[in-house]
C-alpha positions as CSV (number, residue, x, y, z in Angstrom):
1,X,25.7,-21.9,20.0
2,X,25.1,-18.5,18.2
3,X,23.0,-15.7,19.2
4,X,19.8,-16.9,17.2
5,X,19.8,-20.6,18.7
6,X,20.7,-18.6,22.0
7,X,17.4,-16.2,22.0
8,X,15.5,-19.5,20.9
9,X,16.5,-21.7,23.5
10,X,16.1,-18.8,25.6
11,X,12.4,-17.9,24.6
12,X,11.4,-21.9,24.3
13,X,12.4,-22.1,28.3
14,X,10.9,-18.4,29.8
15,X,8.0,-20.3,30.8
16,X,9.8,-23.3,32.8
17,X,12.1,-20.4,33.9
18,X,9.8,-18.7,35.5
19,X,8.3,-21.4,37.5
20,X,11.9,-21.8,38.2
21,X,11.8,-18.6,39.6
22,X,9.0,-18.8,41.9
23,X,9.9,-22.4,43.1
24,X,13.5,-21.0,44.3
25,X,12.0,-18.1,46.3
26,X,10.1,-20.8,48.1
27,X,13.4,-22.8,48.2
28,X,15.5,-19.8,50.0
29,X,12.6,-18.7,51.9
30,X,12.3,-22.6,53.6
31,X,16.6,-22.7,53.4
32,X,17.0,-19.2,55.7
33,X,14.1,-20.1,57.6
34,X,15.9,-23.3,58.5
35,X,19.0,-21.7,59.1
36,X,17.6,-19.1,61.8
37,X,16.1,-22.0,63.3
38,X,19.1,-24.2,63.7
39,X,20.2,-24.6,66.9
40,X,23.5,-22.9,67.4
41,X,25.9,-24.9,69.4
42,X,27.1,-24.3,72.8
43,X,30.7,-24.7,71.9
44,X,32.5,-26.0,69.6
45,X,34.5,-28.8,69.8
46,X,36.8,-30.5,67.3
47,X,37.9,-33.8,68.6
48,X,36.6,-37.2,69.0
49,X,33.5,-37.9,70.7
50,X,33.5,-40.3,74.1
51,X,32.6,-43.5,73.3
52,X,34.0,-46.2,71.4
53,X,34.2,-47.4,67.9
54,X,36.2,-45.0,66.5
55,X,36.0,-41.4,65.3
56,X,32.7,-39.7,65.7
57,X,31.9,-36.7,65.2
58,X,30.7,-34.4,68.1
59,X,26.7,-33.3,67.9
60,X,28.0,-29.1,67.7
61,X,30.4,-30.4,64.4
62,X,27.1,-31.7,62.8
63,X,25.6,-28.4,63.3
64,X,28.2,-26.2,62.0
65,X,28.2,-28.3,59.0
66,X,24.8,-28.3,58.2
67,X,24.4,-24.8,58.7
68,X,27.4,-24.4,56.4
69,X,25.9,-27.0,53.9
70,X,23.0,-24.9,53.9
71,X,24.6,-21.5,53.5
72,X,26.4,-23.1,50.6
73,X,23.2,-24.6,49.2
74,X,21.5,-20.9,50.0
75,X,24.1,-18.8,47.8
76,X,23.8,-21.4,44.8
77,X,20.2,-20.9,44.9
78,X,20.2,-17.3,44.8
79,X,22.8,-17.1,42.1
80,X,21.1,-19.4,39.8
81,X,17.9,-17.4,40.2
82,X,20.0,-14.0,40.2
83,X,20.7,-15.7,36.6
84,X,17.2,-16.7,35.4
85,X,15.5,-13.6,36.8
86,X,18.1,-11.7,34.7
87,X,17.4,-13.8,31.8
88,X,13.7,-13.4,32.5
89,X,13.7,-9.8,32.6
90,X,15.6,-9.0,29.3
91,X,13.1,-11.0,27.6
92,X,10.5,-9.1,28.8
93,X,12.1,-5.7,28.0
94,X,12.9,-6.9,24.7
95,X,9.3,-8.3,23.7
96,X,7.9,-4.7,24.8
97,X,9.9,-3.0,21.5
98,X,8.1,-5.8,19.5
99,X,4.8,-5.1,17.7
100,X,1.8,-6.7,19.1
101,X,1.7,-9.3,16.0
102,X,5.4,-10.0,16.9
103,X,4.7,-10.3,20.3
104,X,1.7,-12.6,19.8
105,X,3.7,-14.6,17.2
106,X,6.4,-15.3,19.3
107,X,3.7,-16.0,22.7
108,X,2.2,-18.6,20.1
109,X,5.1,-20.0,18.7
110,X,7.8,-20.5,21.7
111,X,5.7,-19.9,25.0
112,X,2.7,-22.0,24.3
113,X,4.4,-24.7,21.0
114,X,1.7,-24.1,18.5
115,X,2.2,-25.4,14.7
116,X,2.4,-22.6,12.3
117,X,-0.9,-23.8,10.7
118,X,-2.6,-22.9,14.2
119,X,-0.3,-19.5,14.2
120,X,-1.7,-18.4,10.9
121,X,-4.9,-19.5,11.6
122,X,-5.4,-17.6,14.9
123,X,-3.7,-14.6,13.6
124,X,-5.3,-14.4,10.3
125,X,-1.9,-14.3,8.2
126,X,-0.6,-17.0,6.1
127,X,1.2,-19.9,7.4
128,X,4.6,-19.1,5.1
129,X,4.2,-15.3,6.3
130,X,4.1,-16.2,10.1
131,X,7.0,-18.6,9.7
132,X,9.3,-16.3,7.9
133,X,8.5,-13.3,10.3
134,X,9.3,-15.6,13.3
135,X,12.7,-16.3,11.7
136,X,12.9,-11.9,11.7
137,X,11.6,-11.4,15.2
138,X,14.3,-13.7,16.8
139,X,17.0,-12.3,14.6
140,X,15.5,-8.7,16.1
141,X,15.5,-10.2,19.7
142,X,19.3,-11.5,19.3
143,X,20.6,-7.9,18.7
144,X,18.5,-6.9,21.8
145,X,19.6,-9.5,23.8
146,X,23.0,-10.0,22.7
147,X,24.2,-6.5,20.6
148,X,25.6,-8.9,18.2
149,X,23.6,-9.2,14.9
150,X,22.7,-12.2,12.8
151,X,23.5,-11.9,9.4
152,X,22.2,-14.5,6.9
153,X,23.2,-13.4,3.5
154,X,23.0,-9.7,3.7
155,X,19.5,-9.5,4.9
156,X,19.8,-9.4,8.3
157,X,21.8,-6.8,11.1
158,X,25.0,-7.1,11.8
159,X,26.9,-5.2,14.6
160,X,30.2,-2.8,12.7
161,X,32.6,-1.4,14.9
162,X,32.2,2.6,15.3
163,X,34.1,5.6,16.4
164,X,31.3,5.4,19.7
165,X,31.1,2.3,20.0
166,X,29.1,-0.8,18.2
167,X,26.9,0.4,15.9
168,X,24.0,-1.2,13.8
169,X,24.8,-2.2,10.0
């Protein structure tokens, strides 16, 4: 996947993401909440419980491994949403260096799924000139979001090695 597929995948799930977002607070709020209220064992003992029928396990060696199933759950959830919420916030920092029509054609376009007929028909612009300005926004957004440039025939950025660093072509 390239940087331009890459910033609209990205831009066509910031919405989903950040319901995402607010339904793994909840997630890790309810996971640590359980874990403080799990009861700690007494001791722990590794060896079969009395009784017959085999190898059981003892009640303090379920609750060390649920507690340690949940502190394993806990730390996925919090990097995945470490990852999102990063993700979340460079598209928001990004979309504030847009114009307002660029803002509004990309709020149309990927957050809410309008055609470009009702794009150029809320905005007042044709439907040609919204669709081809969407195509310049998200090559913008991939040099903000990526520092790599997309370069379709000479028209677009591209990123050039530089004495300092990367620099824009």
């Amino acid at each position: 996947m390239n940087e331009l597929e890459k910033v609209q995948e990205w831009l066509r799930h910031y919405s989903e993401w950040k319901y995402y977002l607010r339904n793994n607070k909840i997630l890790i709020q309810s996971i640590e909440q359980e874990i403080a209220l799990e009861a700690a064992p007494r001791t722990a003992r590794y060896e079969v419980a009395p009784g017959g029928g085999g190898k059981r396990e003892s009640q303090e060696e379920k609750a060390l491994e649920r507690k340690q199933e949940l502190q394993d759950r806990l730390q996925d959830l919090k990097r995945r949403t470490f990852i999102v919420s990063t993700r979340i916030a460079m598209i928001e920092n990004s979309l504030k260096a847009l114009i307002r029509l660029d803002r509004a054609i990309v709020q149309y376009r990927a957050f809410e799924g309008l055609s470009w007929v009702a794009i150029s028909m809320r905005l007042g612009y044709g439907e040609k000139f919204v669709r081809v300005r969407y195509k310049k926004i998200t090559q913008k957004l991939a040099v903000m979001l990526f520092g790599a440039g997309y370069d379709n025939d000479g028209g677009g950025p591209s990123i050039v090695p530089g004495n300092g660093g990367a620099m824009i072509a």
